[in-house]
VOPAGU-2260 file (C-alpha; in pm, 1 decimal, decimal comma):
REM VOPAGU-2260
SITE   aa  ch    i         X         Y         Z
SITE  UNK   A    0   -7287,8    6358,3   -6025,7
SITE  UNK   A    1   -7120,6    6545,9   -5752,2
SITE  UNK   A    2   -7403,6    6710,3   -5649,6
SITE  UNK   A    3   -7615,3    6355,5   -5663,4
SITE  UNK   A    4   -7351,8    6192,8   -5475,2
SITE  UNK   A    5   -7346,7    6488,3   -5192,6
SITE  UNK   A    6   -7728,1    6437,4   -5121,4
SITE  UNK   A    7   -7675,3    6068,6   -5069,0
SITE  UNK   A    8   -7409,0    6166,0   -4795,7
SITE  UNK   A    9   -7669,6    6425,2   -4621,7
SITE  UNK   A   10   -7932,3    6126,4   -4653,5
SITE  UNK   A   11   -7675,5    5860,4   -4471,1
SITE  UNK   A   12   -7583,5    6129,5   -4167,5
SITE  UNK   A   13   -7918,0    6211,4   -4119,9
SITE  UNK   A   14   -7960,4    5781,8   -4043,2
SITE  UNK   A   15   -7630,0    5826,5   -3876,6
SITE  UNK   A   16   -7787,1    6091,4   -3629,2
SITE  UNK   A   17   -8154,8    6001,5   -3619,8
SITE  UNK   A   18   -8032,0    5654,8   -3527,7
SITE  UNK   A   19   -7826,4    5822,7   -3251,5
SITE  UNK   A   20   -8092,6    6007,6   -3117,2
SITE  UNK   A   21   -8352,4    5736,7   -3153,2
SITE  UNK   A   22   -8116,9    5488,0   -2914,7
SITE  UNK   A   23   -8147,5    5783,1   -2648,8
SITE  UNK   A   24   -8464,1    5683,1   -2636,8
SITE  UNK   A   25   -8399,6    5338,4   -2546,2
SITE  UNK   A   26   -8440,8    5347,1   -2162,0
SITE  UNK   A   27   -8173,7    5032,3   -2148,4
SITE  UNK   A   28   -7954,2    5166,6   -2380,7
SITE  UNK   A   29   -7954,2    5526,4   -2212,9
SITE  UNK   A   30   -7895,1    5334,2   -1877,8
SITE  UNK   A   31   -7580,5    5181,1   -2007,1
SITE  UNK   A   32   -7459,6    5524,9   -2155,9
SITE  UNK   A   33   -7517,6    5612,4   -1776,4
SITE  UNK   A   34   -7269,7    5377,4   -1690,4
SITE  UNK   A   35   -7018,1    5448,5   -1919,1
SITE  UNK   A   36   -7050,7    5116,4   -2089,6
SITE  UNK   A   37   -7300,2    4973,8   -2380,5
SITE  UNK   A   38   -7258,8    4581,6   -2427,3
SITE  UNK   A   39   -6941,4    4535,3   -2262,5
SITE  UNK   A   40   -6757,0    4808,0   -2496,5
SITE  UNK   A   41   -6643,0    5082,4   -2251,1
SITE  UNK   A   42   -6752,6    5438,8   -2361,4
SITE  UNK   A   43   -6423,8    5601,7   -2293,2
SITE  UNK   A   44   -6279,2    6003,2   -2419,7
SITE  UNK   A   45   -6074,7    5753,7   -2636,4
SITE  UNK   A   46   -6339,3    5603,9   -2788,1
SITE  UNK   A   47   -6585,9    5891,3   -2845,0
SITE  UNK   A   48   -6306,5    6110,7   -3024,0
SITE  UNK   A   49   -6273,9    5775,2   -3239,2
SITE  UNK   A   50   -6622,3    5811,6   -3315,8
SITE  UNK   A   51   -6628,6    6153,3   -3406,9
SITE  UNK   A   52   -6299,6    6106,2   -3629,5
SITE  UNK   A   53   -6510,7    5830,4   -3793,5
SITE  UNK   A   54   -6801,1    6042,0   -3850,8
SITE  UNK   A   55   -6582,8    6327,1   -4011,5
SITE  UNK   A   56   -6569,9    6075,3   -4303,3
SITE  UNK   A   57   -6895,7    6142,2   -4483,1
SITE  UNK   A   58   -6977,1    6467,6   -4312,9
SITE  UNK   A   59   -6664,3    6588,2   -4483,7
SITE  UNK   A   60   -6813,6    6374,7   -4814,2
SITE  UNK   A   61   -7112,2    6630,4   -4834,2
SITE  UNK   A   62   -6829,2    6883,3   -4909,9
SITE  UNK   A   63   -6620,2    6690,8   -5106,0
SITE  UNK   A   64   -6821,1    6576,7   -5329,1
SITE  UNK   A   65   -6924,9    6921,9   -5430,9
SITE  UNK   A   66   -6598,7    7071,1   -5457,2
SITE  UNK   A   67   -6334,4    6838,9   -5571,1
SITE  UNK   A   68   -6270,3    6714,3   -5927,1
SITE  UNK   A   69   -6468,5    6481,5   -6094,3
SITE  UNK   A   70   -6212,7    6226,3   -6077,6
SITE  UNK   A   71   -6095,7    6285,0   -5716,1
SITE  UNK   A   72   -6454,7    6279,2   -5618,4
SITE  UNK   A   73   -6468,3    5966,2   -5811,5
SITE  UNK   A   74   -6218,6    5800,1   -5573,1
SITE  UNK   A   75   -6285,1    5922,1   -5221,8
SITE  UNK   A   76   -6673,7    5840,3   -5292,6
SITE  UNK   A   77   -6513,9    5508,6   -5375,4
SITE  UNK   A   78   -6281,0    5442,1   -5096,1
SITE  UNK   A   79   -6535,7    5688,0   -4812,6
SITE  UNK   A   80   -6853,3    5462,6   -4919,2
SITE  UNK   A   81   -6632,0    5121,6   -4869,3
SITE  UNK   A   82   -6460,1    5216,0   -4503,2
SITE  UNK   A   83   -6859,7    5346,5   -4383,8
SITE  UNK   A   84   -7030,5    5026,7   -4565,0
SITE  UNK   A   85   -6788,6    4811,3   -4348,2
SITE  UNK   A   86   -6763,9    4931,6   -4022,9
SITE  UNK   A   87   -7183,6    4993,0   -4040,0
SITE  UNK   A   88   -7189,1    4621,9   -4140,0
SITE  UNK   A   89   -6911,5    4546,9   -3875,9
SITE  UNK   A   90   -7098,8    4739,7   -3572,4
SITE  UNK   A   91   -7405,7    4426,9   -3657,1
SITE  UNK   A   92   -7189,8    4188,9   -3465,6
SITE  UNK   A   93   -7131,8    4411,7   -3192,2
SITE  UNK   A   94   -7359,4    4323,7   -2861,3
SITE  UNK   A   95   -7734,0    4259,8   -2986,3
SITE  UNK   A   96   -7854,7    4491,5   -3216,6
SITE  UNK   A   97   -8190,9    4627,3   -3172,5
SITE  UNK   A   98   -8470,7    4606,2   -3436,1
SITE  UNK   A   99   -8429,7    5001,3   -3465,8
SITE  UNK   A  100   -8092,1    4981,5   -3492,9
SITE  UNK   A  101   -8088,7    4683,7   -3768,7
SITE  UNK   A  102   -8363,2    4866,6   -3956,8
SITE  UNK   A  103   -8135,4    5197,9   -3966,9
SITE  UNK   A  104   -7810,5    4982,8   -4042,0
SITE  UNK   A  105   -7976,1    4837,2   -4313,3
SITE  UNK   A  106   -8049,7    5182,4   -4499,9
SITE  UNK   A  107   -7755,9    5303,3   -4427,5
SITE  UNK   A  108   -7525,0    5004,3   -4541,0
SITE  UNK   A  109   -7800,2    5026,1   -4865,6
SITE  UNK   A  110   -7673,6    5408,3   -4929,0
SITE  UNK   A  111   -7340,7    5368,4   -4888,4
SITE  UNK   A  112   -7317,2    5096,6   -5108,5
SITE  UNK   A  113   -7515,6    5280,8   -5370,0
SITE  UNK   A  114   -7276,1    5569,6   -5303,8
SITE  UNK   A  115   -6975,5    5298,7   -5404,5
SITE  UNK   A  116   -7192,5    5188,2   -5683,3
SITE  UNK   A  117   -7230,0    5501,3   -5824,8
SITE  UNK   A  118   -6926,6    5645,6   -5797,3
SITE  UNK   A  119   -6784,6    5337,8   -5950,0
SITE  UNK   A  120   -6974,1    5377,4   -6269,0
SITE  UNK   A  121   -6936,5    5766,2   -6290,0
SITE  UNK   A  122   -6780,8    5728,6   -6649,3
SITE  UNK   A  123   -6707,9    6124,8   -6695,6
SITE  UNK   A  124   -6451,3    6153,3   -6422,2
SITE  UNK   A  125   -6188,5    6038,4   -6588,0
């Protein structure tokens, strides 16, 4: 299950970054990372170490996954699939969402709640 569970995580970063990159894209979106602010929300040091911190969740969940006891696992898939699923879901209300960025949000929210799903019903972890 570990290993099953460790793929999903690779699949959701991969939206995570391809989603990233994709925006970039955007010319109106890059011209508000220009600026320093995207829908009102200032892009500050502060908030990009945030960010990152937040991403370290399921990046480290790749690992984890792997190498942690089946009943450890069990529980950080848990609790790591809940906090992404939410603040995913949360960053929907956030400005106007673009149909790229719904359409990623969408998959991604789907995988992590699989993830949670899962990892919920892993019965050999003890």
């Amino acid at each position: 299950m570990g290993a099953k569970l460790s793929t999903l995580w690779i699949f959701v970063m991969f939206n995570y970054l391809y989603c990233d990159i994709v925006g970039l894209m955007d010319s109106a979106l890059l011209r508000q990372y220009l600026t320093g602010e995207v829908d009102g929300l200032q892009i500050t040091e502060g908030f990009l170490l945030g960010a990152s911190a937040l991403m370290q969740i399921p990046i480290w969940m790749i690992v984890l996954s792997r190498l942690t006891k089946p009943r450890t696992s069990r529980r950080l898939n848990i609790a790591a699939g809940a906090v992404m699923t939410a603040v995913q879901s949360a960053t929907l209300f956030l400005g106007t969402p673009t149909m790229y960025y719904v359409f990623f949000s969408v998959i991604e929210i789907a995988t992590t709640c699989f993830i949670v799903w899962l990892a919920w019903r892993w019965r050999d972890a003890g």
